[in-house]
MDAnalysis code that builds the backbone (N, CA, C; Angstrom):
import MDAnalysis as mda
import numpy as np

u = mda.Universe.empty(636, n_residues=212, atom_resindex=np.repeat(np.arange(212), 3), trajectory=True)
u.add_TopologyAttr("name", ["N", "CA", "C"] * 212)
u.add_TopologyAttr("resid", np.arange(1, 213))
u.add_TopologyAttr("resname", ["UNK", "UNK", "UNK", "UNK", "UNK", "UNK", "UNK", "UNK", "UNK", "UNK", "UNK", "UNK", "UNK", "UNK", "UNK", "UNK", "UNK", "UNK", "UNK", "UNK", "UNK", "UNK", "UNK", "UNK", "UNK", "UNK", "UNK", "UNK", "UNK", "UNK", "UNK", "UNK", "UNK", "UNK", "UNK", "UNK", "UNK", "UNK", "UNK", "UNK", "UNK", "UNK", "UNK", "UNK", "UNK", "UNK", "UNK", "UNK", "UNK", "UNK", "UNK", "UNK", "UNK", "UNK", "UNK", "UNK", "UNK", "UNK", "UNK", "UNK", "UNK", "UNK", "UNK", "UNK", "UNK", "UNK", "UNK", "UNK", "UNK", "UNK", "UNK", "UNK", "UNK", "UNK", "UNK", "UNK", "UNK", "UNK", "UNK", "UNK", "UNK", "UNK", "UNK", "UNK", "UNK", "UNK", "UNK", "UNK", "UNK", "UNK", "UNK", "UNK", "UNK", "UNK", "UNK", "UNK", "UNK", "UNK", "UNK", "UNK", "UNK", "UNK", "UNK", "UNK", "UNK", "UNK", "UNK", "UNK", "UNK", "UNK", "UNK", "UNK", "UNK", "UNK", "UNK", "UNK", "UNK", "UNK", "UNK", "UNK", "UNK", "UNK", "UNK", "UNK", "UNK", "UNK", "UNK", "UNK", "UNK", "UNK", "UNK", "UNK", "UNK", "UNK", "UNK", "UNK", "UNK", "UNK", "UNK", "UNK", "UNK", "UNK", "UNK", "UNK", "UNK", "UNK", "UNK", "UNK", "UNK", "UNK", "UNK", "UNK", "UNK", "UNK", "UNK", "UNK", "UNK", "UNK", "UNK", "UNK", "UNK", "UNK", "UNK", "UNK", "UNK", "UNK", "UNK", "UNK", "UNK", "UNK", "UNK", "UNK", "UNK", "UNK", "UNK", "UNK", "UNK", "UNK", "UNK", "UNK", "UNK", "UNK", "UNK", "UNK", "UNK", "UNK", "UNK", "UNK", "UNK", "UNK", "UNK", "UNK", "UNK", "UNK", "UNK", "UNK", "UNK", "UNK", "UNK", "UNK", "UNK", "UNK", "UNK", "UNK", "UNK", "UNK", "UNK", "UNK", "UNK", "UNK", "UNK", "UNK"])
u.atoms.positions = np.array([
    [56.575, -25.955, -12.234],
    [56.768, -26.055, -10.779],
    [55.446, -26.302, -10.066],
    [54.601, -25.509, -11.017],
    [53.453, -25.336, -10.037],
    [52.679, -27.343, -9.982],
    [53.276, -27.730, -11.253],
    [52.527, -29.158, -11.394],
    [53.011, -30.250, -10.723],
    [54.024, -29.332, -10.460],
    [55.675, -30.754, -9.297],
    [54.770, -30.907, -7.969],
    [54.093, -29.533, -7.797],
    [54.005, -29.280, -6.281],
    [52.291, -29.878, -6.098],
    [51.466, -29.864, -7.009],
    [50.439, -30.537, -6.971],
    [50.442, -31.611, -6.723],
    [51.535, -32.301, -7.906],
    [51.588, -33.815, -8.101],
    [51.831, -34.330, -6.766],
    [52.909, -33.565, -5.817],
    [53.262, -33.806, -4.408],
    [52.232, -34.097, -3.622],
    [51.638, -32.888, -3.770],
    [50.651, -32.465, -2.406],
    [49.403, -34.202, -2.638],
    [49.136, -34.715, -4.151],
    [48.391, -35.592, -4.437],
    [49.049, -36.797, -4.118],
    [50.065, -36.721, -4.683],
    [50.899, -38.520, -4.028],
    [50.656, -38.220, -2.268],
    [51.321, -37.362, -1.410],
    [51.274, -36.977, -0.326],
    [49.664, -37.450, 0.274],
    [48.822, -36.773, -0.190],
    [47.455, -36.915, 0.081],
    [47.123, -38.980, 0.032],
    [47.413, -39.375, -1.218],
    [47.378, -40.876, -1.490],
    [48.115, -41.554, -0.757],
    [49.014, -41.407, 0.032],
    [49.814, -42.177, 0.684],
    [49.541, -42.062, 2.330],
    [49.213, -41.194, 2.413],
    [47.942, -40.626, 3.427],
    [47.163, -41.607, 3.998],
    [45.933, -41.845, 2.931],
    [45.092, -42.276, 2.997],
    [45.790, -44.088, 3.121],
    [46.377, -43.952, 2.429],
    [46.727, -45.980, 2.306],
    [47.623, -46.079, 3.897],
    [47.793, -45.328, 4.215],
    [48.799, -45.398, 5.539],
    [47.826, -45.967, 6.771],
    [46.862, -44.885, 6.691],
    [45.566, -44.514, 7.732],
    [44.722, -44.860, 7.388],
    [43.792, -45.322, 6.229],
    [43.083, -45.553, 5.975],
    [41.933, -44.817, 6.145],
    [41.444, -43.553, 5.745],
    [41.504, -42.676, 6.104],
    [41.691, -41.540, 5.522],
    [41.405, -39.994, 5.221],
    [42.117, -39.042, 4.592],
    [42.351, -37.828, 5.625],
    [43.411, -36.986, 5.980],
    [44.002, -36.270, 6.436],
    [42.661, -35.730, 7.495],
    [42.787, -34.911, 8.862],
    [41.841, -34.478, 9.405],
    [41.473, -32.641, 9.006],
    [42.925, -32.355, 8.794],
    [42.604, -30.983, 8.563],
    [43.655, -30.513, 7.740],
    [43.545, -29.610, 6.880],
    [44.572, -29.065, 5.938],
    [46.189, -28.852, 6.757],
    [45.790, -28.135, 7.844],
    [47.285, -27.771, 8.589],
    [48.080, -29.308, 8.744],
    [47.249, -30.078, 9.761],
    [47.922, -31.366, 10.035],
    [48.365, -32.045, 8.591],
    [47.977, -32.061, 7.388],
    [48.129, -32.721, 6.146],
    [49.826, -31.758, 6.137],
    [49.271, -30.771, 6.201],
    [50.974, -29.472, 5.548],
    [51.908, -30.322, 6.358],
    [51.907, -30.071, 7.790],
    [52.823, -30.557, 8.744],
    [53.199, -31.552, 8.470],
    [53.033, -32.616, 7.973],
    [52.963, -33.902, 7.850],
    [53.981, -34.242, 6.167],
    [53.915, -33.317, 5.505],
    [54.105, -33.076, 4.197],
    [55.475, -32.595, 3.971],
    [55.306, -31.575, 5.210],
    [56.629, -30.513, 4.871],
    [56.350, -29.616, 4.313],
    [55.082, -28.815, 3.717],
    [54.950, -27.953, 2.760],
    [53.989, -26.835, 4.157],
    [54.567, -25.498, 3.234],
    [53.813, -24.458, 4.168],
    [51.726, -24.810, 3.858],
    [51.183, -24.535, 4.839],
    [50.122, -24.926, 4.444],
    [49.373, -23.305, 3.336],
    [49.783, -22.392, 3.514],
    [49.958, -21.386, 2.458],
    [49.999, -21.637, 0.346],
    [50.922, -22.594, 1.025],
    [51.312, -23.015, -0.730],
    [50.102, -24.401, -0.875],
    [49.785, -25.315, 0.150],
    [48.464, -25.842, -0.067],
    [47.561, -25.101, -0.975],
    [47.044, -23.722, -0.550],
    [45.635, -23.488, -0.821],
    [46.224, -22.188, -2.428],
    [47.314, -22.668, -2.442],
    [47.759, -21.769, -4.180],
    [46.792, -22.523, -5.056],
    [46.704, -23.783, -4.411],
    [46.632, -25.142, -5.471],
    [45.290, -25.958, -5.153],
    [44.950, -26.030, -4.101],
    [43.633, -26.424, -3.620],
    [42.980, -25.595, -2.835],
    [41.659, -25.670, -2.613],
    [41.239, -24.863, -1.515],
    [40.316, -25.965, -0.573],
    [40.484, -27.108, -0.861],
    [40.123, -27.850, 0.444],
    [40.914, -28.838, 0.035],
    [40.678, -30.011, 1.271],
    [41.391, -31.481, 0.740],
    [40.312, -32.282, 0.170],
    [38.625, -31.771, 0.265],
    [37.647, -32.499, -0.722],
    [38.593, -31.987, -2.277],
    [38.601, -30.964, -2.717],
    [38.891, -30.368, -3.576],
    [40.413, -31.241, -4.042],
    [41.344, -31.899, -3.207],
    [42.264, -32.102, -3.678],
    [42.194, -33.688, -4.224],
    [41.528, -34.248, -3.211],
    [41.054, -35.580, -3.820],
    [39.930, -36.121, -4.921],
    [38.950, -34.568, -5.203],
    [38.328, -34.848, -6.503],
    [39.229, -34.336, -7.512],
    [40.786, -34.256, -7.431],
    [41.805, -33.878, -8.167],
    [42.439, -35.412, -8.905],
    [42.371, -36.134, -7.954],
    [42.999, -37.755, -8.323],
    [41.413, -38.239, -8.890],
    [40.472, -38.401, -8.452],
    [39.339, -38.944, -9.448],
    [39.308, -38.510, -10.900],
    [39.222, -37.354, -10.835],
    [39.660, -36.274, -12.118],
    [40.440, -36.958, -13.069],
    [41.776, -36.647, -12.713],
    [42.965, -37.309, -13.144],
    [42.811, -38.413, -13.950],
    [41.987, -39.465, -12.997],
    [42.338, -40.946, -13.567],
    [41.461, -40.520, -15.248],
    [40.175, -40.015, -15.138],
    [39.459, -40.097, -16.455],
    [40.665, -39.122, -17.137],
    [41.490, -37.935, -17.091],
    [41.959, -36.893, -17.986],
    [42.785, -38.071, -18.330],
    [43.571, -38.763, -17.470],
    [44.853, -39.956, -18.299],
    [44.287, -40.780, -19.337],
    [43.283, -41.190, -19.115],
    [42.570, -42.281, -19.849],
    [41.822, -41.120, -21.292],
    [41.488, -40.433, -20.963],
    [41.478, -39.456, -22.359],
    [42.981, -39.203, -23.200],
    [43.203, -38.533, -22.607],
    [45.061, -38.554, -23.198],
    [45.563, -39.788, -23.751],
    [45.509, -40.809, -22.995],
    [46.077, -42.290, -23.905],
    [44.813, -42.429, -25.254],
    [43.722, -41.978, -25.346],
    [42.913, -42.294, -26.264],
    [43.174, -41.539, -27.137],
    [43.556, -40.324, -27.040],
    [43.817, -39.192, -27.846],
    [45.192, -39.454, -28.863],
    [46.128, -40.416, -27.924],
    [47.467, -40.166, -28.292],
    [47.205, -41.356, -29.385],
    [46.282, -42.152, -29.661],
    [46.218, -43.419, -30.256],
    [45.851, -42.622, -31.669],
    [46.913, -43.084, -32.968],
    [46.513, -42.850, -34.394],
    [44.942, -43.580, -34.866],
    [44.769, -44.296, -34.130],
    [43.613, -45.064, -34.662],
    [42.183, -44.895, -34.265],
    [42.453, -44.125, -32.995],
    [41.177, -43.557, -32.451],
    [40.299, -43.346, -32.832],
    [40.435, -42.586, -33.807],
    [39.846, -41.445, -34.064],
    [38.614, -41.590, -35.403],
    [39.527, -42.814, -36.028],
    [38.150, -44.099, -36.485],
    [37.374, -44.896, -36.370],
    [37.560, -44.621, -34.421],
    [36.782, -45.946, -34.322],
    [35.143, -45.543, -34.272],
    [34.165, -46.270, -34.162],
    [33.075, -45.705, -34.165],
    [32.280, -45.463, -32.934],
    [31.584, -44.969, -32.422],
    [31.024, -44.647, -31.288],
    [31.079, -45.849, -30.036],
    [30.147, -47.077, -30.471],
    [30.801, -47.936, -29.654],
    [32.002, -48.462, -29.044],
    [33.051, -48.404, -29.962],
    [34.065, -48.463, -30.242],
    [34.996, -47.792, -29.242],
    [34.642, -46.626, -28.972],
    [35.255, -45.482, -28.687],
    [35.007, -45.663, -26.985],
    [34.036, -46.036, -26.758],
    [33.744, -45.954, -25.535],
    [34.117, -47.202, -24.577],
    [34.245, -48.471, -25.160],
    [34.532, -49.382, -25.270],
    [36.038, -49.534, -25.123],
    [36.983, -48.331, -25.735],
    [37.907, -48.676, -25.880],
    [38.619, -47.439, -24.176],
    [37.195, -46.679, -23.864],
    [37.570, -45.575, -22.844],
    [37.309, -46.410, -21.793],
    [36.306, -46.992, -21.410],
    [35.858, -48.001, -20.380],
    [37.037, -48.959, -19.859],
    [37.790, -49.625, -21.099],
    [39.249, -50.648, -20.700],
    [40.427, -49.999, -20.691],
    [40.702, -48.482, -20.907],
    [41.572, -47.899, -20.220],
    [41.379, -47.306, -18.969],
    [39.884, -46.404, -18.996],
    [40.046, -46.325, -17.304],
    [39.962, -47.437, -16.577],
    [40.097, -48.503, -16.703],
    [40.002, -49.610, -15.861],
    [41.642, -49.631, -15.321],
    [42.413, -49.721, -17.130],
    [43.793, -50.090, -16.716],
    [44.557, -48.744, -15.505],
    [44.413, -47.761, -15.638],
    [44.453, -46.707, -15.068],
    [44.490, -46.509, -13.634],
    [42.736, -47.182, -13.217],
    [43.065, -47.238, -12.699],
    [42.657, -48.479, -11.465],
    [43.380, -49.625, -11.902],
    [44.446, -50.358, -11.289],
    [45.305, -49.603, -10.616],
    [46.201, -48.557, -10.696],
    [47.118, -48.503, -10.482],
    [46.731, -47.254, -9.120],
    [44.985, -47.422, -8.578],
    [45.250, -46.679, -7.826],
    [43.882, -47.098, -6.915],
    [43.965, -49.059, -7.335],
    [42.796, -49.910, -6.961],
    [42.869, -49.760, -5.413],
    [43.943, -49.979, -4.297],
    [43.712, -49.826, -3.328],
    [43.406, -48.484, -2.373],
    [43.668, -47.061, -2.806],
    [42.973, -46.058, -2.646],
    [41.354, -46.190, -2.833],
    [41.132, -46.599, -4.145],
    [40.071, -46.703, -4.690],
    [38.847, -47.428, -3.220],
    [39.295, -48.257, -3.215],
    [39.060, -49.739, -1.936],
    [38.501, -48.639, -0.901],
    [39.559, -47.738, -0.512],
    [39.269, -47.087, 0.778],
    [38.321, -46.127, 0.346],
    [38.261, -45.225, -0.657],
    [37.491, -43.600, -0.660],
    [36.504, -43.830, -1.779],
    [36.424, -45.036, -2.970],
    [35.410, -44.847, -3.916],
    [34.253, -45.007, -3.106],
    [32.820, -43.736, -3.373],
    [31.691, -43.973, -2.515],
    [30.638, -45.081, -3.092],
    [30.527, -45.780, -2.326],
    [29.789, -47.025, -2.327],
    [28.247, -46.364, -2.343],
    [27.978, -45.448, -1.104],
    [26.755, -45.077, -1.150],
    [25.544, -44.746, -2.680],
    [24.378, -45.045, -1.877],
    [23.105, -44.706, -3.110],
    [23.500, -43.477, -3.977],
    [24.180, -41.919, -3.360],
    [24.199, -40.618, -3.711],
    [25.629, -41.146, -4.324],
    [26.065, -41.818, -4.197],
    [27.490, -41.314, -5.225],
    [27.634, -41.338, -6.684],
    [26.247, -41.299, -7.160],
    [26.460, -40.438, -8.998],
    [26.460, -38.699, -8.712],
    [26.270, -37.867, -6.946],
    [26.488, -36.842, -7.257],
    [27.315, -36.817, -6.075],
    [27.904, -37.505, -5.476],
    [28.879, -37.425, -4.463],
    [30.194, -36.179, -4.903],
    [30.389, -35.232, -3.746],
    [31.227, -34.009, -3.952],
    [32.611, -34.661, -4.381],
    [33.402, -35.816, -4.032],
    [34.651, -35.820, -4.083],
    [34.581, -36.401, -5.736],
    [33.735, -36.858, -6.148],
    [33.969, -37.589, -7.504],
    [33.404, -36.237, -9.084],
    [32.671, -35.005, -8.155],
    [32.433, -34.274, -9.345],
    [33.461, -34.101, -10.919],
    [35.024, -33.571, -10.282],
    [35.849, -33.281, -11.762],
    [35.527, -34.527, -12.276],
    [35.339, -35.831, -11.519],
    [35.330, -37.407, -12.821],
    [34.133, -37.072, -13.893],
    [32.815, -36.809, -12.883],
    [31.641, -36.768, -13.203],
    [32.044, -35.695, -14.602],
    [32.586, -34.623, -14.421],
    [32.475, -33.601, -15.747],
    [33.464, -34.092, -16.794],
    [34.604, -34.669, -16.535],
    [35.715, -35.250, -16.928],
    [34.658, -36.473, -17.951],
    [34.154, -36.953, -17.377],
    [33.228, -38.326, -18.270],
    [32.006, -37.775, -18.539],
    [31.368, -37.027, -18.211],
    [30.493, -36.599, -19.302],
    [30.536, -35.502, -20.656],
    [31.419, -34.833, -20.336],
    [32.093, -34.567, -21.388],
    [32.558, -34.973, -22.584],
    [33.467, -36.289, -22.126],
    [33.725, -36.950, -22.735],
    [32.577, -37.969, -23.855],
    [31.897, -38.156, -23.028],
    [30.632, -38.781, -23.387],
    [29.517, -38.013, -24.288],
    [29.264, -36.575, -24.087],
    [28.963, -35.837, -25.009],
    [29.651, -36.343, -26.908],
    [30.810, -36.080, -26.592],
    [31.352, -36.547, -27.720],
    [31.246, -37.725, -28.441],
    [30.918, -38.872, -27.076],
    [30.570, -39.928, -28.046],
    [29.564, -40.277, -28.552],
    [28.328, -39.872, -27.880],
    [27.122, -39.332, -27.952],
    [26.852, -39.053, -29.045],
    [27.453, -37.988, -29.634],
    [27.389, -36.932, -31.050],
    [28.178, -37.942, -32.159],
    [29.130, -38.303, -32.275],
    [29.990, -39.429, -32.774],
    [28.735, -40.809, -33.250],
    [27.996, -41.529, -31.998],
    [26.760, -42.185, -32.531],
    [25.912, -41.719, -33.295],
    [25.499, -40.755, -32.736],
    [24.402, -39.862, -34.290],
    [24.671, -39.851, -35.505],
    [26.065, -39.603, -35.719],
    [27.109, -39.642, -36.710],
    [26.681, -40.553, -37.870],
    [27.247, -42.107, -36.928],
    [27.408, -43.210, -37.664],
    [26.221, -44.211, -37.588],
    [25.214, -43.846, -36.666],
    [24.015, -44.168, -36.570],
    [23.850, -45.516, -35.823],
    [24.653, -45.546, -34.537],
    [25.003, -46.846, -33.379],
    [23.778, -45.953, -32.112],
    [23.308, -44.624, -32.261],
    [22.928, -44.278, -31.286],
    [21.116, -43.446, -31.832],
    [20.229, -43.734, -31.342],
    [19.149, -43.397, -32.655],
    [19.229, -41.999, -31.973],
    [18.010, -41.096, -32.535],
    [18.251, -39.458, -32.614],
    [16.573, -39.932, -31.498],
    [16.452, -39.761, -30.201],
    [15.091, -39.506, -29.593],
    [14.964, -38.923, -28.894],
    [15.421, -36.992, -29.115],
    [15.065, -35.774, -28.895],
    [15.725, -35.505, -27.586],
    [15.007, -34.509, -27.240],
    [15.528, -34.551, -25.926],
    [16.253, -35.599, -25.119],
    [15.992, -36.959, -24.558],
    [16.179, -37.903, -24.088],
    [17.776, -37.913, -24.419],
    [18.335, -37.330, -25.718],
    [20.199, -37.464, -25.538],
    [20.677, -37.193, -24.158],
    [20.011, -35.826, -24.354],
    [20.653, -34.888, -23.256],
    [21.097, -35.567, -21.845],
    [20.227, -36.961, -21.931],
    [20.565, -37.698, -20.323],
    [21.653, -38.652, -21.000],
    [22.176, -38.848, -21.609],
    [22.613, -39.675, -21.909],
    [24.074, -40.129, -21.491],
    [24.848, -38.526, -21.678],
    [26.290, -38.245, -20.846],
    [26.274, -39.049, -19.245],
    [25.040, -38.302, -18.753],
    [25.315, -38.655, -17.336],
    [24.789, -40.078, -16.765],
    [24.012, -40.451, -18.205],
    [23.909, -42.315, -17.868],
    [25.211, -43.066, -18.369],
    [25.755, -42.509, -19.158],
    [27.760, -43.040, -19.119],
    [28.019, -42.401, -17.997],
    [28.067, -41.973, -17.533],
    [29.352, -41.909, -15.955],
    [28.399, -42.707, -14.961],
    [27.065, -42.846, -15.203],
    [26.596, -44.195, -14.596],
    [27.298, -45.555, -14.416],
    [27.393, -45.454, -15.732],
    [27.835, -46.746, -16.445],
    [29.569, -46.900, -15.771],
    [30.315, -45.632, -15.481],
    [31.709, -45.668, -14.844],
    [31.533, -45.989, -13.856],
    [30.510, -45.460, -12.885],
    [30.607, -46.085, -11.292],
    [30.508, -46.911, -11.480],
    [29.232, -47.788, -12.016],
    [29.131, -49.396, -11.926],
    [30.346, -50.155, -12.601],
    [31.071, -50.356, -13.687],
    [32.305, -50.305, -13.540],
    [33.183, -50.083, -12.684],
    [33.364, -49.209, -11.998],
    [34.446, -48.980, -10.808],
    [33.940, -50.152, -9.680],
    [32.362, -49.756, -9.261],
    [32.221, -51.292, -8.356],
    [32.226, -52.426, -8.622],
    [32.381, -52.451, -9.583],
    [32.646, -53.969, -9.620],
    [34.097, -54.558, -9.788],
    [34.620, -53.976, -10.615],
    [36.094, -53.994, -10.362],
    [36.277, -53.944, -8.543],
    [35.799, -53.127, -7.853],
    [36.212, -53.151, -7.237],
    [36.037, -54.374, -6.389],
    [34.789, -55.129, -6.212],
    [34.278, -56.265, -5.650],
    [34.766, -57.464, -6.093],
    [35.628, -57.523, -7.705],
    [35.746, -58.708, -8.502],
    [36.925, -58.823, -7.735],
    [37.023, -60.705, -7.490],
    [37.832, -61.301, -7.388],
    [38.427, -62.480, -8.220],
    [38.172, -61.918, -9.232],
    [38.697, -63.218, -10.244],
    [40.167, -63.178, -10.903],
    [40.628, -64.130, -11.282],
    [42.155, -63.861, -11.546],
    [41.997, -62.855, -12.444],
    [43.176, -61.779, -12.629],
    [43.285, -60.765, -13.381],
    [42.382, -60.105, -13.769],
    [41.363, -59.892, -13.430],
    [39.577, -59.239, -13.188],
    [39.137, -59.797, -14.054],
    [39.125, -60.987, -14.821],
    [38.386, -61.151, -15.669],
    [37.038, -60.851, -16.150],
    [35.958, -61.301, -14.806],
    [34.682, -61.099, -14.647],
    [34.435, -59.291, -15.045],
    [35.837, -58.638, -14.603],
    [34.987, -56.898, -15.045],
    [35.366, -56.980, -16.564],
    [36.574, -57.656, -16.794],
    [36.481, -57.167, -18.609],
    [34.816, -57.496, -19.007],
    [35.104, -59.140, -18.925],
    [33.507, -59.537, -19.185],
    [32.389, -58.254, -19.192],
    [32.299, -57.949, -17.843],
    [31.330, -56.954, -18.119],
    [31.330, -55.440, -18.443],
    [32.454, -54.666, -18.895],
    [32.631, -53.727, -19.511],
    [32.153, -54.633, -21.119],
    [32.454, -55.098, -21.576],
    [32.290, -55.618, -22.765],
    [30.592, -55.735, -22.780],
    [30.541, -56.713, -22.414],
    [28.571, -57.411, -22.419],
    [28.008, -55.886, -21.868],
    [28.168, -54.805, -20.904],
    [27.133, -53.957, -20.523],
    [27.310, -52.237, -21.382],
    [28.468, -52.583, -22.141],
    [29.315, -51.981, -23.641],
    [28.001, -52.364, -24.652],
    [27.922, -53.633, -24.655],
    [27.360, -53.916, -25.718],
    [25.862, -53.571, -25.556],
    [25.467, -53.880, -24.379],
    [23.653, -53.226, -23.868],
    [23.357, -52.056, -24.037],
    [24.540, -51.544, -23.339],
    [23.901, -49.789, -23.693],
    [23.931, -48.883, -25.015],
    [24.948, -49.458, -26.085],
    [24.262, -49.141, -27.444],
    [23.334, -49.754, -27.793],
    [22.879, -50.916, -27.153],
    [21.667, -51.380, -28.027],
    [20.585, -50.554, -27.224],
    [20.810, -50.453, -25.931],
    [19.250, -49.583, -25.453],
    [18.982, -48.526, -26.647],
    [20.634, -47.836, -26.746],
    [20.610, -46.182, -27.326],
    [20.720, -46.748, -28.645],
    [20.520, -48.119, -29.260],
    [20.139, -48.402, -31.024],
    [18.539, -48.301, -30.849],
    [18.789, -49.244, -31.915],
    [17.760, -49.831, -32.423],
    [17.251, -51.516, -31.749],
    [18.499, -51.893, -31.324],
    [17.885, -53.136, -31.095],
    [18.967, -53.733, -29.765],
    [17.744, -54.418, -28.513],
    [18.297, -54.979, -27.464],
    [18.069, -56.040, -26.640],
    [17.166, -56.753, -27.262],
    [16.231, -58.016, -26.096],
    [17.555, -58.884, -26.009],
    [18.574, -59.157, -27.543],
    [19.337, -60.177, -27.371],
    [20.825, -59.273, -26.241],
    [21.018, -58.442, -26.614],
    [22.086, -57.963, -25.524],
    [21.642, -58.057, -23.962],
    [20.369, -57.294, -23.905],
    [19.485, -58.037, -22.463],
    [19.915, -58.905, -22.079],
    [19.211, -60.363, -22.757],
    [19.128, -61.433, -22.348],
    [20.768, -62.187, -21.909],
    [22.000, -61.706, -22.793],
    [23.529, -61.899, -22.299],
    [24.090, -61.368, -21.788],
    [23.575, -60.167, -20.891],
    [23.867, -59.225, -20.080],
    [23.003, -59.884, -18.304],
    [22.066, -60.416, -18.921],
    [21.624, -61.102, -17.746],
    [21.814, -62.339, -16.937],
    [22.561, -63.262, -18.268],
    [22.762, -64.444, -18.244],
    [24.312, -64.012, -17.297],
    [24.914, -63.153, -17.654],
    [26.126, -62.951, -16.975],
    [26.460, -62.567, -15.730],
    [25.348, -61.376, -15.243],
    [25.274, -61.406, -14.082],
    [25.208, -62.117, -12.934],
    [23.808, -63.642, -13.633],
    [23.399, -64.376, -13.004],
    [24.162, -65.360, -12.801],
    [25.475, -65.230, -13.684],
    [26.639, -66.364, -13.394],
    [25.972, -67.419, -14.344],
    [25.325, -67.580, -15.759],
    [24.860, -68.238, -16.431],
    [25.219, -68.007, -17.441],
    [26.188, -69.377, -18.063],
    [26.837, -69.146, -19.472],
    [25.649, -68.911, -20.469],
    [26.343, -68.444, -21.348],
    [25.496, -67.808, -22.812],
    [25.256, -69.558, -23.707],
    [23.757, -69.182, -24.206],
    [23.384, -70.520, -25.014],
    [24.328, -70.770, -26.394],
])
């Protein structure tokens, strides 16, 4: 019950925002608006920042879960893995691109922006694991301390992903597969052994310059 009434209060909240463009002004006016006592709101949230870093959240926990549920996963190898997390949260979320449009923060601060934190722990977490997974199979070299940043330069790597998706206008996003793939392929080579040639097709792409 308690997950019926979340899921509510979150579609409620999303439909909100796409209406108005915009997110609710104050918890009461959101209840009123809802139908729900604003009482049973705060069982479940205790702000509406809090409820909308609930849908950022979300999109990475779905996109874990579909990775999880895959028999094959679980072989793939570090690159692999991340590669294969990067083109599901994409597909994901599509399905919540025009919210996205209105509330993803564009600003300089949004690798610590408050509404996107559960993503932020949600993907570095995640990233821990893949992290450890490279060491493994040896896609990621061992240079000490310096791992430790490494989680939170993948959820780097998600915002810039998210903006650009969000900016791409190419049929069926092509241009972001493109670059989940090519900036997939850069950042194990930073974290290999070897990268001038991923560089150099990571740059050529940006610049809108086919590969030799």
């Amino acid at each position: 019950m308690a997950d019926m009434d979340r899921d509510r209060f979150i579609d409620a909240y999303i439909d909100h925002v796409l209406e108005h463009g915009k997110p609710p002004v104050t918890v009461w006016k959101f209840c009123k608006g809802v139908g729900i006592a604003e009482v049973d709101f705060y069982k479940l949230f205790s702000s509406l920042s809090v409820l909308e870093a609930s849908i950022w959240g979300n999109v990475v926990s779905g996109t874990i879960e579909t990775l999880n549920a895959d028999e094959d996963y679980a072989g793939y190898s570090a690159r692999e893995k991340w590669l294969a997390f990067t083109y599901t949260y994409l597909e994901n979320l599509k399905n919540y691109r025009t919210f996205a449009l209105e509330r993803f923060p564009r600003e300089a601060g949004s690798l610590c922006c408050k509404r996107l934190q559960k993503m932020e722990t949600a993907v570095t977490e995640f990233a821990e694991s893949v992290v450890e997974a490279g060491k493994e199979d040896g896609s990621i070299a061992d240079r000490g301390r310096l791992l430790d940043l490494y989680p939170r330069a993948f959820f780097g790597h998600v915002l810039w992903i998210t903006q650009f998706f969000l900016d791409d206008e190419s049929e069926g996003f092509e241009r972001t597969d493109a670059a989940i793939e090519k900036s997939v392929n850069l950042a194990f080579d930073l974290t290999g052994n070897q990268v001038l040639d991923s560089i150099f097709d990571f740059a050529r792409f940006i610049i809108g310059k086919p590969a030799q």
